[in-house]
C-alpha positions as CSV (number, residue, x, y, z in Angstrom):
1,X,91.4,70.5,91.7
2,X,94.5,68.7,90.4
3,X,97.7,71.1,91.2
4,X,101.3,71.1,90.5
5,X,103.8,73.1,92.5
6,X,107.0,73.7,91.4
7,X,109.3,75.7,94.1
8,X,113.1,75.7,95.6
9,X,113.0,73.0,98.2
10,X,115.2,74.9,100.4
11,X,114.7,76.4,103.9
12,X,113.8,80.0,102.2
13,X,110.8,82.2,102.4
14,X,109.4,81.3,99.0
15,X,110.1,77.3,99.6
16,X,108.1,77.6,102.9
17,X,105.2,78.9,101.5
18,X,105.0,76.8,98.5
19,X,104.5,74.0,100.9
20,X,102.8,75.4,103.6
21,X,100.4,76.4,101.0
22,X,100.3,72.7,99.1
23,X,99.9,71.4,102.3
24,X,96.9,73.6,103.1
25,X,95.6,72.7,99.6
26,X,95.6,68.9,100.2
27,X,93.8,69.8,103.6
28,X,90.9,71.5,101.7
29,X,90.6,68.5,99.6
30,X,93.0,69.2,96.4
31,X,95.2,66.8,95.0
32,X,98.6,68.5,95.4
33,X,102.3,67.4,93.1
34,X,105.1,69.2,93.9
35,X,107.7,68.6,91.5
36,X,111.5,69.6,92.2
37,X,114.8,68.4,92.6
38,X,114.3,67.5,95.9
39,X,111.9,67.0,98.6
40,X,110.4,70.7,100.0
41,X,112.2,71.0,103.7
42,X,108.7,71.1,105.3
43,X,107.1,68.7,103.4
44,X,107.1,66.4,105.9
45,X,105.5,62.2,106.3
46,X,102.9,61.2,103.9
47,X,99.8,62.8,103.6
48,X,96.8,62.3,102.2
49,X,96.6,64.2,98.6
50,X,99.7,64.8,98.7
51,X,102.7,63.5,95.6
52,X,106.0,64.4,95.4
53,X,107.5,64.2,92.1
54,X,111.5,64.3,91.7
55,X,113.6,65.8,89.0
56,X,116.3,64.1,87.5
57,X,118.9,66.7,86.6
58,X,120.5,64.3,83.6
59,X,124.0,65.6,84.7
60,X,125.7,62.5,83.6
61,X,126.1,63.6,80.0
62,X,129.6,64.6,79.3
63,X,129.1,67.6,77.4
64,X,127.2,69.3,80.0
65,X,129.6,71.8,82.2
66,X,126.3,72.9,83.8
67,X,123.4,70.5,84.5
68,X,120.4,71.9,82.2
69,X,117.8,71.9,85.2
70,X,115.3,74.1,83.4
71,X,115.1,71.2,80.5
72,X,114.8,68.4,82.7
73,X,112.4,70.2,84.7
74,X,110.0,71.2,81.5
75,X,110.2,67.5,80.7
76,X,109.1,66.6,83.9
77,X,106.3,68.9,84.1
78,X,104.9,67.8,81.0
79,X,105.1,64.1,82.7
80,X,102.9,64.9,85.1
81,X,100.4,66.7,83.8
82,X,99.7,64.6,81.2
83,X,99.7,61.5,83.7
84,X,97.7,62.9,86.8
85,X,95.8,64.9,84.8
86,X,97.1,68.2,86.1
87,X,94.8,71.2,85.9
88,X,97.0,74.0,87.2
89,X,100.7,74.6,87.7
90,X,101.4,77.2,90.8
91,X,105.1,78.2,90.0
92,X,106.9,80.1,93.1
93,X,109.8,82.2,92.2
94,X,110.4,84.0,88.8
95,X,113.8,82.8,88.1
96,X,113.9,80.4,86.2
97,X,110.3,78.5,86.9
98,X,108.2,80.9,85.0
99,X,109.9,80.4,82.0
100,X,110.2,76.6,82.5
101,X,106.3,76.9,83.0
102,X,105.9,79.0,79.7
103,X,107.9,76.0,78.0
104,X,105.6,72.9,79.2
105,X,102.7,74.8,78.5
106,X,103.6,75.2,75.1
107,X,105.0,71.7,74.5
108,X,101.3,70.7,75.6
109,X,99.8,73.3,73.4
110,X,101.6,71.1,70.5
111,X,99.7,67.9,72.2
112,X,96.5,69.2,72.2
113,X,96.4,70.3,75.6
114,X,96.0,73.6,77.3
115,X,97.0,73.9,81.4
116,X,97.4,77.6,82.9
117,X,100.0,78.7,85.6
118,X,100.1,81.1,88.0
119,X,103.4,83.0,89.0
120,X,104.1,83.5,92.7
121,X,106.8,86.8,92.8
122,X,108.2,86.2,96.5
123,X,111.3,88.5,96.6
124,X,115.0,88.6,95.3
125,X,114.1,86.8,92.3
126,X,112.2,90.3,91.2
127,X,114.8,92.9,92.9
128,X,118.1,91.4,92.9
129,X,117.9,88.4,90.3
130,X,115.5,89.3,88.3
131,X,117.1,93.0,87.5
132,X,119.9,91.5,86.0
133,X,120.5,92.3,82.1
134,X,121.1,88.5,81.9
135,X,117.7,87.6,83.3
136,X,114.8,90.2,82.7
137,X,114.4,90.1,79.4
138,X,113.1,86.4,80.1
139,X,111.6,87.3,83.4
140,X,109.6,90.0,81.9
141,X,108.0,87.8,78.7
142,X,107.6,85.0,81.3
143,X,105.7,87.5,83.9
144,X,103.7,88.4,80.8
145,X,102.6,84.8,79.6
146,X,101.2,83.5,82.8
147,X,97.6,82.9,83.1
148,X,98.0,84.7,87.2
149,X,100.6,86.5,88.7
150,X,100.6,87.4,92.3
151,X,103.1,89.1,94.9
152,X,103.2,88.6,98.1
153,X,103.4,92.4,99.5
154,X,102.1,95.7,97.9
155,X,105.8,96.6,97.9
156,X,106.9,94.0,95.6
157,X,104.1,94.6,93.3
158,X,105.2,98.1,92.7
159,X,109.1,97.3,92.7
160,X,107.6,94.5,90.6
161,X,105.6,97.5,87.7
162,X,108.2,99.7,88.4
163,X,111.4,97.9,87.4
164,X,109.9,95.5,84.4
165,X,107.2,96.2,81.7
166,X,104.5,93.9,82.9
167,X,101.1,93.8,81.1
168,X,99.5,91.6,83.1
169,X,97.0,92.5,86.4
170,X,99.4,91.2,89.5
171,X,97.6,90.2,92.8
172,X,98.8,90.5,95.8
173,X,98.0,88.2,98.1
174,X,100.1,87.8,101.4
175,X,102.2,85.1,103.0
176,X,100.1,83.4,105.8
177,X,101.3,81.9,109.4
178,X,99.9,78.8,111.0
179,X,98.7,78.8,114.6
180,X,98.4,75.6,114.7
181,X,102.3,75.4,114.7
182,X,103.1,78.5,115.3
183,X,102.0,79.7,119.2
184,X,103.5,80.4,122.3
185,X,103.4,77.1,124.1
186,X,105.3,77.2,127.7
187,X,108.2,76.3,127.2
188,X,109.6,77.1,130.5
189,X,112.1,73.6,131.2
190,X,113.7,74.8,127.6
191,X,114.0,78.1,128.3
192,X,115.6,77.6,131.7
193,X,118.1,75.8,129.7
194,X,119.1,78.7,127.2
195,X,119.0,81.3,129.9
196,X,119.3,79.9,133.4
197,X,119.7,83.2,135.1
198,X,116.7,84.6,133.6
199,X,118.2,86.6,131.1
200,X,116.5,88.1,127.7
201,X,116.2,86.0,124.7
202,X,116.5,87.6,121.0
203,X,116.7,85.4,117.9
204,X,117.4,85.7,114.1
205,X,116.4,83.8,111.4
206,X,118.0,84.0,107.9
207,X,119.7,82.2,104.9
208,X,122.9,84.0,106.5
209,X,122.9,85.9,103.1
210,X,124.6,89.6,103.1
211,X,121.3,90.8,102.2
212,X,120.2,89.9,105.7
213,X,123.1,91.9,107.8
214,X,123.3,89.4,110.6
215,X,126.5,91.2,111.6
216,X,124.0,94.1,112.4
217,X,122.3,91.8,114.7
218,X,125.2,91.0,116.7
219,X,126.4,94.5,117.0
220,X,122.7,95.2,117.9
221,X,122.8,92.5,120.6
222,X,126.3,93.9,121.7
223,X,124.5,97.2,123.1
224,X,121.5,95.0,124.4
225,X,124.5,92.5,126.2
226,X,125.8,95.5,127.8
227,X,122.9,96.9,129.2
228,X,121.1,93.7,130.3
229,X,121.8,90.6,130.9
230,X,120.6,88.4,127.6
231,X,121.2,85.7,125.3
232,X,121.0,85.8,121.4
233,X,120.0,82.5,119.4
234,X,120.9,82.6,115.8
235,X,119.3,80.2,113.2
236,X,120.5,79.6,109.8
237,X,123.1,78.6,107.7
238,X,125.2,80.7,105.0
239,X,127.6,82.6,103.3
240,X,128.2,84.8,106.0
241,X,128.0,82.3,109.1
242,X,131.8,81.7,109.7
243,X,132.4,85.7,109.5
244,X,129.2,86.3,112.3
245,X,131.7,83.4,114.2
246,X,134.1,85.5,113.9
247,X,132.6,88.5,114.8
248,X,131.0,87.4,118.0
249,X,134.3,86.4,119.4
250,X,136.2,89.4,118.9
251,X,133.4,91.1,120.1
252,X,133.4,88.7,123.4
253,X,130.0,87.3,123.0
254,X,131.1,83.9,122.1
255,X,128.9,82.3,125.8
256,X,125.9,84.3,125.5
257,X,125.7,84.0,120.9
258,X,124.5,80.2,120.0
259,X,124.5,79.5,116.3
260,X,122.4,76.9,115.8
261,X,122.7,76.1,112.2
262,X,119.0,75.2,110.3
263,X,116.3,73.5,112.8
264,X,112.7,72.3,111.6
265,X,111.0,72.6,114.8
266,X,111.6,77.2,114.8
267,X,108.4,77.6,117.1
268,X,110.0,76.0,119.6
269,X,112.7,78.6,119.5
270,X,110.6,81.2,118.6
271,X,108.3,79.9,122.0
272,X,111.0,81.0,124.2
273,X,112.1,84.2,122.5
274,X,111.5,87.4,124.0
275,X,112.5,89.7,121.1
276,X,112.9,88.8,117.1
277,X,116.0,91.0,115.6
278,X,115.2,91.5,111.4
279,X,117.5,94.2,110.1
280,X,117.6,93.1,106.5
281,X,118.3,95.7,104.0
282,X,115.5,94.0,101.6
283,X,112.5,92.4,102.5
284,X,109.6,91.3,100.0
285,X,107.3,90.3,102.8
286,X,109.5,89.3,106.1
287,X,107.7,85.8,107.0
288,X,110.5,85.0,109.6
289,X,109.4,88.2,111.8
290,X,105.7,86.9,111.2
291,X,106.3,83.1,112.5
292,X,108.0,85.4,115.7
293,X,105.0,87.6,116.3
294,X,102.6,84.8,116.0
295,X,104.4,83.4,119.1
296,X,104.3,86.4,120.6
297,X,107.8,88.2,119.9
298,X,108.2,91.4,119.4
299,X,110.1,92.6,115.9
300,X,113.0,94.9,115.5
301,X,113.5,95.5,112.2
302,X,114.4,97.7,108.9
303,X,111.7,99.7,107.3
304,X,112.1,98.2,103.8
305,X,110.4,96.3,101.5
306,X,107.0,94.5,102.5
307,X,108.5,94.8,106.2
308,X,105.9,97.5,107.5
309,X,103.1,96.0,105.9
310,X,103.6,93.3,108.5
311,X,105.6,95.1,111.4
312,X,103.9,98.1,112.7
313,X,106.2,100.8,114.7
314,X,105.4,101.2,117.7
315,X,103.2,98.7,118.4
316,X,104.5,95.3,117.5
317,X,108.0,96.1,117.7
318,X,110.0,99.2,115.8
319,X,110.7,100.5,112.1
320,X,114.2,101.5,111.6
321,X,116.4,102.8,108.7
322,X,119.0,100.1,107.0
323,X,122.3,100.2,109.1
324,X,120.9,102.5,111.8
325,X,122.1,99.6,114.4
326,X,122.1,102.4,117.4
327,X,118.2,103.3,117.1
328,X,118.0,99.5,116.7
329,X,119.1,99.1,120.0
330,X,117.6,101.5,121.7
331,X,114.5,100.4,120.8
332,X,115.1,97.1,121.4
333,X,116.3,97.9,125.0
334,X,112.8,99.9,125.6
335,X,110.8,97.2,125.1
336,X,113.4,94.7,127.0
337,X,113.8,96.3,129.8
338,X,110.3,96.6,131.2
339,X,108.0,93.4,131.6
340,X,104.7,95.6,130.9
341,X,106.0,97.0,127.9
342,X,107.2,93.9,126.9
343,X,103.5,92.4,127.5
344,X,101.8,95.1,125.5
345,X,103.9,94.6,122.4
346,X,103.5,91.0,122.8
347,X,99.4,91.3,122.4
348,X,100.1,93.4,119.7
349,X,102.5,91.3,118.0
350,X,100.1,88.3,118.3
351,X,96.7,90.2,117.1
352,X,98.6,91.5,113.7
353,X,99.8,88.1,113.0
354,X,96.0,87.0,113.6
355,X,95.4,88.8,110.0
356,X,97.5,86.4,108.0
357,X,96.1,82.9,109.8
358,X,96.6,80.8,107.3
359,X,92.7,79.9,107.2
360,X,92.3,83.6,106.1
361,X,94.7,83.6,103.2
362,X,94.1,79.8,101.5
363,X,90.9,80.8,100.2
364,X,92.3,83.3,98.5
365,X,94.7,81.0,96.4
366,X,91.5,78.7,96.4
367,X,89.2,80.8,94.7
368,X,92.2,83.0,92.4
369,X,93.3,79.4,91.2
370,X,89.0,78.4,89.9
371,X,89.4,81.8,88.2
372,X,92.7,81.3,86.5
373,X,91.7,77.8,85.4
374,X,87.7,78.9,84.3
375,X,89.5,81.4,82.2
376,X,91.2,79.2,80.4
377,X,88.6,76.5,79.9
378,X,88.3,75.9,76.0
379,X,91.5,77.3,75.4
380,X,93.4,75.0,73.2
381,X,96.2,77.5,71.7
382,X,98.5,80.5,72.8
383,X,96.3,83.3,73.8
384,X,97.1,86.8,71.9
385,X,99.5,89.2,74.2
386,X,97.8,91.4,76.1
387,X,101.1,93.7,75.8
């Protein structure tokens, strides 16, 4: 197959996916095009199979006071499929690429051409974005018009049926991890270097958005600091860094807190970690808490969203309630604070994470995209609502 993937080339969960998935794609055998304003962060050297197709924003035009992204990127969609013969467009993220998607397929239509597109939901562009009055009327008819639709958790598709009027079967098939990246090497020099006394390691990972409540992880790792002796990596950027700053040195943290701003190579973080801190007050999936478990780190986290579907209480880490930063810490110091416990939740951790191996879960998208396209073979006009 001939696919184009059209994502945000950011650091995000939907971003990493797209790619990881391309990726995995080309691997297979696939001719993969991603096409965005800006290489993917983890789309790495060349590969074989692999194209990367840059939009040009047009922003020079005068009258412009916001750069029409969505036109340029029809236009460029268009440009590829019709010269790599594209068969299927994987669009990840509602907001705006379905709708950009719906717009080059019809623009084909008008050429004589028919290609189909699937619509990855991944998150916030269905519960935060995508609620608001100023997008779902779009977001809804886009949903509606692709040829596929999946979610990545059960508990987006229902927020997913429940909060727009979608007539179209969604699927739900869930992020994946790679173990070929993602283990726990020993990575005993580099932890010695973080923690030289031997003292616990927890991490975060985030966009640093308020969603993600990363001042709930350092007043979680302020019970844990008091108790134990223990570091806490956090990894990111975002709106709410400078104020976490801030917090961590009135809170006098400031030798044992490292911010450590975006880094490529997580696993290697992750390899060292001894306990992965996610108390997020939404959660489509939580991929950041599955890269930790597959190197063996436990999860403290919230019980929202897709969260549970991948952390399970009281075996790979703990379930909490948004805010409840106390029971957070408590449970976090139970598994801390005793190297057997702290083994069995590792084991755990590790064999859950085993059910979203990325060899599991590609096949899935292999086989939904040969449906999605045999179902449009012979189509060479807009196919009657199903609404």
């Amino acid at each position: 197959m001939k696919i184009g993937v059209v994502c945000y080339p950011t650091y995000g969960g939907s971003g990493v996916l797209a790619t990881e998935l391309g990726l995995g794609m080309a691997r297979r055998g696939h001719e993969v095009h991603f096409i965005t304003y800006r290489r993917p962060a983890r789309l790495g050297n060349f590969q074989t199979n692999v194209f990367y197709h840059e939009v040009d924003s047009g922003a020079d035009y005068p009258l412009f006071e916001y750069v029409p992204y969505e036109t340029s990127l029809a236009s460029k969609l268009v440009d590829v499929i019709e010269n790599y013969g594209i068969e299927l467009l994987h669009v990840h993220y509602a907001v705006p690429h379905a709708s950009v998607a719906y717009m080059a397929r019809k623009i084909l239509i008008s050429r004589g051409k028919y290609v189909p597109f699937v619509t990855t939901l991944h998150g916030t562009d269905i519960t935060l974005v995508g609620t608001n009055p100023a997008f779902a009327p779009t977001i809804t008819f886009a949903i509606n018009k692709s040829d596929g639709v999946t979610a990545v958790s059960k508990s987006l598709k229902k927020d997913t049926l429940d909060n727009f009027e979608i007539c179209r079967k969604i699927e739900v098939i869930y992020n994946f991890i790679d173990f070929k990246r993602f283990k726990r090497d020993n990575k005993e020099h580099f932890k010695a270097a973080i923690a030289p006394n031997g003292e616990r390691i927890l991490i975060h990972v985030s966009n640093f958005r308020p969603v993600k409540r990363v001042d709930d992880v350092i007043y979680i790792f302020k019970i844990v600091h008091d108790e134990i002796p223990s570091k806490l990596l956090l990894i990111g950027d975002g709106p709410e860094r400078s104020r976490c700053e801030e917090l961590s040195r009135k809170l006098g943290l400031s030798q044992d807190i490292r911010f450590l701003g975006k880094q490529d190579a997580i696993e290697e973080l992750l390899a060292v970690s001894d306990l992965f801190l996610l108390p997020s007050a939404s959660e489509s999936f939580g991929l950041a808490a599955l890269e930790a478990m597959a190197c063996q780190v436990p999860v403290i986290s919230s019980d929202v969203g897709g969260i549970p579907e991948v952390n399970i209480d009281g075996q790979t880490g703990y379930l909490s309630g948004v805010g409840m930063v106390d029971k957070m810490a408590e449970d976090a110091l139970r598994i801390l604070k005793d190297d057997k416990i702290l083994g069995r939740f590792r084991a755990a951790a590790l064999a859950q994470a085993a059910r979203f191996d990325i060899e599991e879960i590609i096949p899935k998208y292999e086989n939904y995209y040969k449906e999605v396209i045999q179902n449009s073979i012979n189509t060479v006009e807009e196919p009657e609502s199903e609404c």
